[in-house]
C-alpha positions in Angstrom: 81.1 114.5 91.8 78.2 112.5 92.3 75.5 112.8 89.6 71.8 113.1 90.8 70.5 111.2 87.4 72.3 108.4 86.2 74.2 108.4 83.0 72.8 107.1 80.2 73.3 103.0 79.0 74.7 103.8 75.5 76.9 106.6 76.5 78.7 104.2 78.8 78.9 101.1 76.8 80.4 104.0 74.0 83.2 104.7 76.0 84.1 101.6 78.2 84.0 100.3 74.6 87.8 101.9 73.3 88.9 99.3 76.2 88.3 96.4 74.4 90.6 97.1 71.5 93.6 95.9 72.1 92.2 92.7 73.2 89.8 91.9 70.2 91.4 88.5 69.3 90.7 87.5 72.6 87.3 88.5 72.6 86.3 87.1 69.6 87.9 83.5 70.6 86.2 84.1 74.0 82.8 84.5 71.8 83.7 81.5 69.7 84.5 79.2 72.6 81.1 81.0 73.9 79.2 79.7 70.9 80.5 76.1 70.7 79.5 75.8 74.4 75.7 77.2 73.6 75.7 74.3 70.6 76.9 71.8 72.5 73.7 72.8 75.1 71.2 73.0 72.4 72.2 69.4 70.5 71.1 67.6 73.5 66.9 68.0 73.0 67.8 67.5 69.2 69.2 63.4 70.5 66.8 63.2 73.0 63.2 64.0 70.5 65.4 61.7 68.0 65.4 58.9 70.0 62.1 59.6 71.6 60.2 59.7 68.5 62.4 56.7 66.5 61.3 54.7 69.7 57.7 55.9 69.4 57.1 55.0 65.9 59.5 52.0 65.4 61.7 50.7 69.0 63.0 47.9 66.6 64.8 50.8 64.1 66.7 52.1 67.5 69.4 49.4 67.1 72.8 49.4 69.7 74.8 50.6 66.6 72.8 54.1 66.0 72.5 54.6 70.0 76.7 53.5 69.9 77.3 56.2 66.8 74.8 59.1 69.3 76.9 58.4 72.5 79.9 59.0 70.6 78.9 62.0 68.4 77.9 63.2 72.6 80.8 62.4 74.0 82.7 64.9 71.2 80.4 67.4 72.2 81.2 67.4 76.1 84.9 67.5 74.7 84.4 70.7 73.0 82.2 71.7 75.5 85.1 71.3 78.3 88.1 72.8 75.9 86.1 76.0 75.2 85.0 76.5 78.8 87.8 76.2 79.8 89.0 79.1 77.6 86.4 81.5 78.4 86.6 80.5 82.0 90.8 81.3 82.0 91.5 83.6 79.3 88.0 85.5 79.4 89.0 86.0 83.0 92.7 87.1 82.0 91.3 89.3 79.4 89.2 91.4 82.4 91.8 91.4 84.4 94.0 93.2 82.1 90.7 96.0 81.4 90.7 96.5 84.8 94.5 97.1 84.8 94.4 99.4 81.5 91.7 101.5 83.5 93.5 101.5 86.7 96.6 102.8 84.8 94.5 105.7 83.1 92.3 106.2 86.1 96.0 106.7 88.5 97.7 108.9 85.5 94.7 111.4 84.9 94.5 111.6 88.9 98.3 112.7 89.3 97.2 115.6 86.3 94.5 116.9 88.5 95.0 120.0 90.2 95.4 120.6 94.1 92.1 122.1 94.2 90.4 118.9 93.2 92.0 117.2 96.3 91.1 120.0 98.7 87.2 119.2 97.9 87.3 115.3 97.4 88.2 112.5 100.2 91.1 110.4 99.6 89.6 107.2 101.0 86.4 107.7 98.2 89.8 108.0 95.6 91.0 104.8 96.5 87.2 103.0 96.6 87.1 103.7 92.9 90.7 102.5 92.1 89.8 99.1 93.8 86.0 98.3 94.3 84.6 99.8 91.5 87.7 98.4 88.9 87.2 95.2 90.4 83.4 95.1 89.7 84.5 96.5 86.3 86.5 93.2 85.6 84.0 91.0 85.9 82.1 93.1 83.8 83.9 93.4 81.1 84.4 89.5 80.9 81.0 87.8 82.1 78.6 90.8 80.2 79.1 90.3 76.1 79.9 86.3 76.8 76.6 86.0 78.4 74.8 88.4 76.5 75.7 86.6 73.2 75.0 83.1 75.1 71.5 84.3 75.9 70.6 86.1 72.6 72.3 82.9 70.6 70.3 80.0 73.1 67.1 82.4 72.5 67.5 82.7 68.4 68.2 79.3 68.1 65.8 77.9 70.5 62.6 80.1 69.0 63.8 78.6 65.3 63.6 75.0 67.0 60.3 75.2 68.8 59.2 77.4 65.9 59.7 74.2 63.3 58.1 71.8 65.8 55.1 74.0 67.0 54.8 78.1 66.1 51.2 77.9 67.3 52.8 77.4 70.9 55.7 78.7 70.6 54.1 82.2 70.1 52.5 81.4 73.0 54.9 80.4 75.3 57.0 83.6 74.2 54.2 86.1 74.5 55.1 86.6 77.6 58.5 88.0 77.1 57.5 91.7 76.6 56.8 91.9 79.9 59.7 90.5 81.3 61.8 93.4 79.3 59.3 95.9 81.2 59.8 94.8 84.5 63.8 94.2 83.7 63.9 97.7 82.7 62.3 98.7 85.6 64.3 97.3 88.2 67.7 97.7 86.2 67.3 101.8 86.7 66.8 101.5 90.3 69.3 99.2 90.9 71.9 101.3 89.3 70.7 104.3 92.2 71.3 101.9 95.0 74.4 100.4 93.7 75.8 103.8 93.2 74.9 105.0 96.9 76.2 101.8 98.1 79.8 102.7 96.3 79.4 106.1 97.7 79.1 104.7 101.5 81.9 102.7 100.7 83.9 105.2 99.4 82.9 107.3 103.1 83.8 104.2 105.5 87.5 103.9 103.4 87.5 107.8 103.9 86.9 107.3 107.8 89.0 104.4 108.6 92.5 106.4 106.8 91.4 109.4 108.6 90.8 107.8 111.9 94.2 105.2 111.8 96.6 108.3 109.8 95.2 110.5 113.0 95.9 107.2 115.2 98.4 109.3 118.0 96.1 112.2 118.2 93.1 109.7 118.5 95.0 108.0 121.7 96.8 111.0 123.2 93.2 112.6 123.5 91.3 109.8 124.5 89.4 109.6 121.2 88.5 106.1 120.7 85.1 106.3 121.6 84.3 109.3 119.1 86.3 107.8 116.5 84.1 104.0 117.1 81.0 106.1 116.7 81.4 108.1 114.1 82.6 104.5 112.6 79.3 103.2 113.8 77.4 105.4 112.0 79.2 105.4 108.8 78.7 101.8 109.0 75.1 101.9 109.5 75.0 104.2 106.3 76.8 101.8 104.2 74.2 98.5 105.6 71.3 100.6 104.7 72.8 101.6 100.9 72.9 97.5 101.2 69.7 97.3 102.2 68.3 99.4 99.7 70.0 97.7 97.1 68.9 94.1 98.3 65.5 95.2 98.2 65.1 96.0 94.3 67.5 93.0 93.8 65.0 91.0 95.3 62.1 91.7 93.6 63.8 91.8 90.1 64.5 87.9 91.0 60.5 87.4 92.5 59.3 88.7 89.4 61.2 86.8 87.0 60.7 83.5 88.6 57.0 84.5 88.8 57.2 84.3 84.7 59.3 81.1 84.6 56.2 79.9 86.6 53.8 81.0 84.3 55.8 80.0 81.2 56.7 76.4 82.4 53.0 76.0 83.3 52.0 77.3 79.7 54.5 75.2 78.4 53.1 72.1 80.4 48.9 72.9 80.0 49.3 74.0 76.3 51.8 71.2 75.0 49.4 68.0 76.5 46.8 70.1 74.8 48.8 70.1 71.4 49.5 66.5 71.9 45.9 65.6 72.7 45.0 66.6 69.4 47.7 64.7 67.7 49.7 68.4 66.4 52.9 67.4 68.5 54.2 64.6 69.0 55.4 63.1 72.0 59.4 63.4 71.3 59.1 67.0 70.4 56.9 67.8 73.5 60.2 66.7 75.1 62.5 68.3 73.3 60.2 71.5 74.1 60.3 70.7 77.6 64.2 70.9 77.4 64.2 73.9 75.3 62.3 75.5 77.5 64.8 74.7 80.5 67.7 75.7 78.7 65.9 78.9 78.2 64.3 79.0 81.9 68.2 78.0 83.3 69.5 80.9 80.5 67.0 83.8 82.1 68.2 82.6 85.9 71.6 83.6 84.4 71.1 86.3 83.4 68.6 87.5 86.5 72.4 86.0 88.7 74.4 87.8 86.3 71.9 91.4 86.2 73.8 92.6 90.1 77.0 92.2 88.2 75.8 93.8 85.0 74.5 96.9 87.5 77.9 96.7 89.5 80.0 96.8 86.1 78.1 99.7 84.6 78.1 102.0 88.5 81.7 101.6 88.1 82.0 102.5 84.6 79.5 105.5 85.3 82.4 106.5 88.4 85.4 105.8 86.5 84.1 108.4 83.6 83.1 110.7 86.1 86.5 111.0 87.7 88.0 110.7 83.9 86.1 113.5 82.5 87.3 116.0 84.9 89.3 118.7 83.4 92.2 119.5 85.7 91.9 122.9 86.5 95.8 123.7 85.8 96.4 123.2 82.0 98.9 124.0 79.2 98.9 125.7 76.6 99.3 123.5 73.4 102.1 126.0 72.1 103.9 125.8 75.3 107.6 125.7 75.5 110.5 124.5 77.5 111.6 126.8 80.8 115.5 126.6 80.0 118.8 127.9 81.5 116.4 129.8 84.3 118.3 132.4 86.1 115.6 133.1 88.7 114.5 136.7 88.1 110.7 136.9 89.6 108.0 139.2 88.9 104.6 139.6 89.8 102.5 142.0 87.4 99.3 143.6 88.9 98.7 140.0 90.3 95.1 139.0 91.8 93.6 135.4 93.4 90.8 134.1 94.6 89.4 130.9 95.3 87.0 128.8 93.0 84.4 128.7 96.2 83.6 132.8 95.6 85.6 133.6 98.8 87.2 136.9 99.2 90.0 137.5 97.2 93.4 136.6 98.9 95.4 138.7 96.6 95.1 142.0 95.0 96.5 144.4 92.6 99.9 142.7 94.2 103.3 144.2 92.1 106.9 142.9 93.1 110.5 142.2 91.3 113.0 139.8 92.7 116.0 139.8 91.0 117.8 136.5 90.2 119.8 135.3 93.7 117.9 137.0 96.1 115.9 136.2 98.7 112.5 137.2 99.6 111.2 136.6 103.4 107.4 136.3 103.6 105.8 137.2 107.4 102.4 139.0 108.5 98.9 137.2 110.1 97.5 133.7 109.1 95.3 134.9 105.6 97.6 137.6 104.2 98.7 135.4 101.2 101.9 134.5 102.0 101.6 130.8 101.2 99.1 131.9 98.0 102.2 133.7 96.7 104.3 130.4 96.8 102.0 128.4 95.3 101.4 130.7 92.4 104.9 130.7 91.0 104.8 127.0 90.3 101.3 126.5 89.5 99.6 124.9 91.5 96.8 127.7 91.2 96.5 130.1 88.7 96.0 133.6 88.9 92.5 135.2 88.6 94.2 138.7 87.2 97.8 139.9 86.1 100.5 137.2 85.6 103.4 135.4 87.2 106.4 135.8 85.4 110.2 133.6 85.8 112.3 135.2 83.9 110.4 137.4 81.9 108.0 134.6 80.9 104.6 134.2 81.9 104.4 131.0 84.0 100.9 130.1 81.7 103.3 130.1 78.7 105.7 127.1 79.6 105.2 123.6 80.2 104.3 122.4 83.7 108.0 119.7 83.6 110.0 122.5 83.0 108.4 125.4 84.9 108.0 122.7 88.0 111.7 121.6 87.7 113.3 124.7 88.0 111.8 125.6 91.6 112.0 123.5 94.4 109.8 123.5 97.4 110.9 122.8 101.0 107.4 122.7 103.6 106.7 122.3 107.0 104.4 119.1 107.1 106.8 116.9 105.5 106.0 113.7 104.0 108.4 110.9 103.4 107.4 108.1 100.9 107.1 104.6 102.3 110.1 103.2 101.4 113.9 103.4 101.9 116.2 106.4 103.1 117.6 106.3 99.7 114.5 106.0 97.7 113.0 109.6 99.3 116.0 111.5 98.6 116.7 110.0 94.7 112.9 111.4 94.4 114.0 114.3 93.8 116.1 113.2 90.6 115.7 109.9 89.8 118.3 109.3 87.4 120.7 110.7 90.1 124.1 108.2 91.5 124.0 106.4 94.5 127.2 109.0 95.3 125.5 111.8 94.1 122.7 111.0 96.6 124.8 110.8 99.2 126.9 114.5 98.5 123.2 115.7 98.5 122.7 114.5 101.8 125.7 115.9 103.2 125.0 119.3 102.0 121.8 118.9 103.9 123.6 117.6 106.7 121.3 114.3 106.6 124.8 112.2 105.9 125.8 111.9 109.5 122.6 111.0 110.8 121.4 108.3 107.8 124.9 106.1 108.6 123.9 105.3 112.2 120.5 104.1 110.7 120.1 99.9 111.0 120.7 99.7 106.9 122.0 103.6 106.4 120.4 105.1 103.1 118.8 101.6 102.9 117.1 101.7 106.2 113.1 101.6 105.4 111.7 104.7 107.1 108.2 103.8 108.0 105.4 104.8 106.2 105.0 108.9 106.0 108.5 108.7 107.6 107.2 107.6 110.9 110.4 105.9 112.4 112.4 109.0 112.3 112.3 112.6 113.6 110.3 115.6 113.1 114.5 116.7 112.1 115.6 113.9 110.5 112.3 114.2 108.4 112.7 117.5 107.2 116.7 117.6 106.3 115.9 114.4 104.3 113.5 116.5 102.4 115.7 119.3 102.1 118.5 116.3 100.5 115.6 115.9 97.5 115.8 119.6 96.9 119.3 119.4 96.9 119.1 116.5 94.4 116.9 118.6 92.5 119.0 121.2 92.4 116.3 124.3 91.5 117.0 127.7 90.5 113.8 129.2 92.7 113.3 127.6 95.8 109.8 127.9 98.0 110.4 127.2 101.7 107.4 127.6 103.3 107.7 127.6 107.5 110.4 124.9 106.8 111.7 125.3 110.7 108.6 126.1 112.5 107.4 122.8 113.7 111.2 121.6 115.2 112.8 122.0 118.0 115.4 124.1 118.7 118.5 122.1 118.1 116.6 120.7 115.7 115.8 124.0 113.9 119.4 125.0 114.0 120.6 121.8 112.2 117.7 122.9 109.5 118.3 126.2 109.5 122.3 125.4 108.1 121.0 122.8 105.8 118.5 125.5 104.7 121.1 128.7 104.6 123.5 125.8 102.2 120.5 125.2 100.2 119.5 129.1 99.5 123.2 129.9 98.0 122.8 131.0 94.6 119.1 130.3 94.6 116.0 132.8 94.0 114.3 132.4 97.5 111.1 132.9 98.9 111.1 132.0 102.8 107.6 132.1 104.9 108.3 132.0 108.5 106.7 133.0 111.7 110.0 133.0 113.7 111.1 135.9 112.3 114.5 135.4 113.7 115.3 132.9 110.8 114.6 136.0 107.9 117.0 138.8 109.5 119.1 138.2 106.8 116.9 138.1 103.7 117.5 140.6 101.2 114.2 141.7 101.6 111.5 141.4 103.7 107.3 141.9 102.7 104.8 142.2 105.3 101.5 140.5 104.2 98.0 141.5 105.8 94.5 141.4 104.4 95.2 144.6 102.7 97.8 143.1 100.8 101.5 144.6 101.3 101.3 146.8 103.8 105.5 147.0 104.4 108.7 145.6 102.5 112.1 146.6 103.1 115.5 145.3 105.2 115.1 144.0 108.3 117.1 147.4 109.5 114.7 149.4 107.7 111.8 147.6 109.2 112.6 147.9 112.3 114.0 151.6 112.0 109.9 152.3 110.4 108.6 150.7 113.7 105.9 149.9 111.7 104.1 146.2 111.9 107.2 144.2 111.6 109.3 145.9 114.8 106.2 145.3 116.8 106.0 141.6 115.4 109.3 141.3 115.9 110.0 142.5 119.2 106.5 140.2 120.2 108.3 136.8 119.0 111.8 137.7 119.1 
């Protein structure tokens, strides 16, 4: 994910640009507000050189009344000066707040499209740095960068057309020097955007460390692992000072170099302006309004040289919000892809072949089977034989490398993901339970389902009996991933959303395996209520629970190397009576 070269400046402001649309009236009041803030600035040299130079030439013209009429015309100015900051300061701020909430809402839904591969290679905790760090960063952005970009190019314009008039023979001194500022700026900007980057990256690793190390928190205490989990901490956190480092480093001699010019520039401004006034070409009211100028234009660059980390920060998190954005999920539709409807359930797998994206060996190959509509298909053999492959193909959440995956006579590639997802349901050994309520897990599963039609589910998956002794029944908050209930109570709830769902196909892949056994046989008749009517596809290692399955495959490296009844099976003596009479 991470690029070795930068993207280009233009190519980001393009397309952080579309952002700003729906928020254009703001903008430009933001910008307007902006402007009467930067007049209000520039006015005051135009009162002081007035009254200077009136005082120079003739004190007794300066009367009470004209200094009156100034201090009032002023005092109008700071009014409008404190209105329109106050604008940009709230509504500017508002108006980056709700980019950063646009992008945030793009940034979650294109995430949710991407495909399960995508999460195999990419750390959640770096996921969630760029939802919050780098969209935060991007706020500010979005706000502070055009307001002070027009600021300083307004304050600049006006100010060379005002020291122009009084003095263009120092004035083009004085701004000589400006070319080389833009050198140095440039210089420093391109390696600032390397070590902010990095830095984003580090933090994205210590996030990635920290869930990993508390999620793990009982297998990190039950084997002692505090001290490996602090160190590997230590040295993530040592990473993440040095990106830091790094970063302060170019920050700090972007700001040396420019206050090096503001030295030699206030200096110029200083020797070469007595000079001018020496010889009688300036006089001494607009030498002072030049002075002022020339701070409002030194105070403007220190802004800007404040406002250049956030200006790096903004675009590194633009640069990492496009690169998550522009990548394609690998799982897409077809544009003329229709509805799955009125799915009976029939299966079929047509000269089917997969392998991974990494170049690995393929998993499956050349692999034909039927399932008729109703039946139900046991999956068993070695760790590596495909038998979980096989399940995740029929919903896609891979696609095949050869042949096709067909529900009902139509290729899985040929309907929409909604339709083709809703009609099989998927019951799976690691459960996971949203943080929330009882209630709230099992309507997950239709969401638009009754409070009573929640609770029939749950009795079906014998989850009812258990759920009303709960502190607050359905309402009772279960803890996040489900942690205040059982490895049992966990998995029936899950098998309540399927029944809520109410699929046609159903995956249930080593549903039982991780329970006890009470705890199994309580599954095991929620799961055998569940499979009644349903296309069923079982993968199990006890193969106690599959005696019953219409047909049993036997997957090994080779592929299919037995299917039949369990009677048949065992009367072959083949690989299945030895694996059953092993774990039987």
């Amino acid at each position: 994910m991470e690029n070795k070269q930068p993207m280009r400046l233009g190519y980001l402001v393009k397309r952080f640009l579309p952002y700003y649309k729906p928020y254009i009236g703001v903008m430009t009041a933001d910008l307007f507000c902006a402007s009467m803030t930067t007049a209000c600035a520039l006015v005051f040299p135009v009162l002081i050189r007035y009254i200077t130079n009136t005082a120079i030439n003739d004190i007794s013209s300066l009367t009470f009344g004209i200094i009156a009429k100034i201090a009032i015309f002023y005092i109008i100015l700071r009014i409008i000066d404190a209105a329109a900051n106050f604008y940009t300061s709230n509504q500017g701020h508002v108006m980056g707040a709700n980019m950063e909430t646009d992008m945030r809402r793009d940034l979650f839904e294109h995430l949710e499209r991407l495909s399960h591969s995508y999460y195999s290679n990419h750390k959640v905790g770096q996921l969630m740095a760029r939802m919050t760090g780098d969209l935060n960063d991007i706020s500010e952005f979005a706000h502070h960068c055009p307001e002070e970009f027009f600021i300083c190019g307004l304050k600049l314009i006006v100010s060379f057309a005002v020291l122009s008039s009084i003095s263009l023979p120092l004035t083009l001194i004085v701004f000589a020097a400006f070319p080389f500022v833009v050198i140095f700026v440039k210089f420093f900007n391109v390696r600032m955007r390397f070590a902010f980057k990095e830095q984003r990256r580090q933090v994205g690793e210590v996030n990635a460390q920290v869930e990993d190390s508390l999620l793990g928190i009982r297998v990190v205490k039950s084997f002692c692992g505090e001290e490996v989990e602090a160190e590997k901490f230590r040295k993530g956190n040592e990473r993440f000072f040095k990106s830091k480092k790094n970063s302060f480093f170019y920050m700090g001699g972007f700001s040396t170099s420019t206050r090096v010019f503001e030295g030699v520039m206030e200096l110029t401004v200083v020797v070469a302006g007595a000079v001018f006034m020496i010889k009688g070409k300036i006089m001494p009211g607009d030498f002072t309004a030049y002075l002022l100028y020339i701070s409002t234009l030194i105070a403007s660059a220190r802004t800007i040289i404040q406002f250049t980390e956030q200006f790096q920060r903004g675009m590194t998190g633009i640069e990492r919000f496009i690169e998550i954005m522009d990548t394609e999920p690998d799982i897409t539709e077809k544009k003329e892809a229709s509805e799955l409807t009125d799915v009976k359930g029939n299966i079929d797998f047509d000269d089917v072949s997969f392998h991974y994206e990494d170049g690995g060996d393929c998993v499956l190959e050349h692999i034909d089977l039927h399932i008729d509509a109703g039946k139900s298909v046991a999956l068993v053999g070695p760790s590596g034989g495909g038998k979980t492959t096989i399940c995740n193909l029929i919903p896609r959440f891979y696609d095949v490398t050869g042949g096709s995956v067909k529900i009902d006579g139509r290729d899985v590639r040929d309907v929409t993901l909604r339709s083709l997802r809703n009609a099989v349901g998927v019951v799976q050994q690691d459960v996971y339970l949203f943080s929330g309520t009882v209630m709230e897990n099992i309507l997950y599963g239709n969401p638009g389902a009754t409070r009573e039609e929640v609770k029939t589910a749950a009795r079906r998956a014998g989850a009812d009996e258990f759920i009303r002794t709960l502190p607050r029944g359905y309402d009772t908050y279960v803890g996040e991933r489900g942690v205040k209930l059982s490895g049992g109570q966990k998995q029936r709830i899950s098998i309540a959303r399927v029944f809520l769902k109410n699929p046609p196909v159903l995956l249930l892949d080593e549903a039982t395996s991780a329970l006890d056994n009470e705890s199994e046989r309580l599954v095991q008749q929620s799961l055998d209520e569940l499979a009644e009517g349903r296309t069923v596809f079982t993968i199990a290692h006890r193969l106690t629970t599959v005696r019953n399955a219409d047909m049993i495959l036997v997957l090994t490296n080779e592929g299919i190397a037995e299917s039949g009844t369990h009677e048949e099976l065992m009367n072959a003596g083949g690989i299945y009576a030895g694996m059953y009479k092993l774990y039987s």
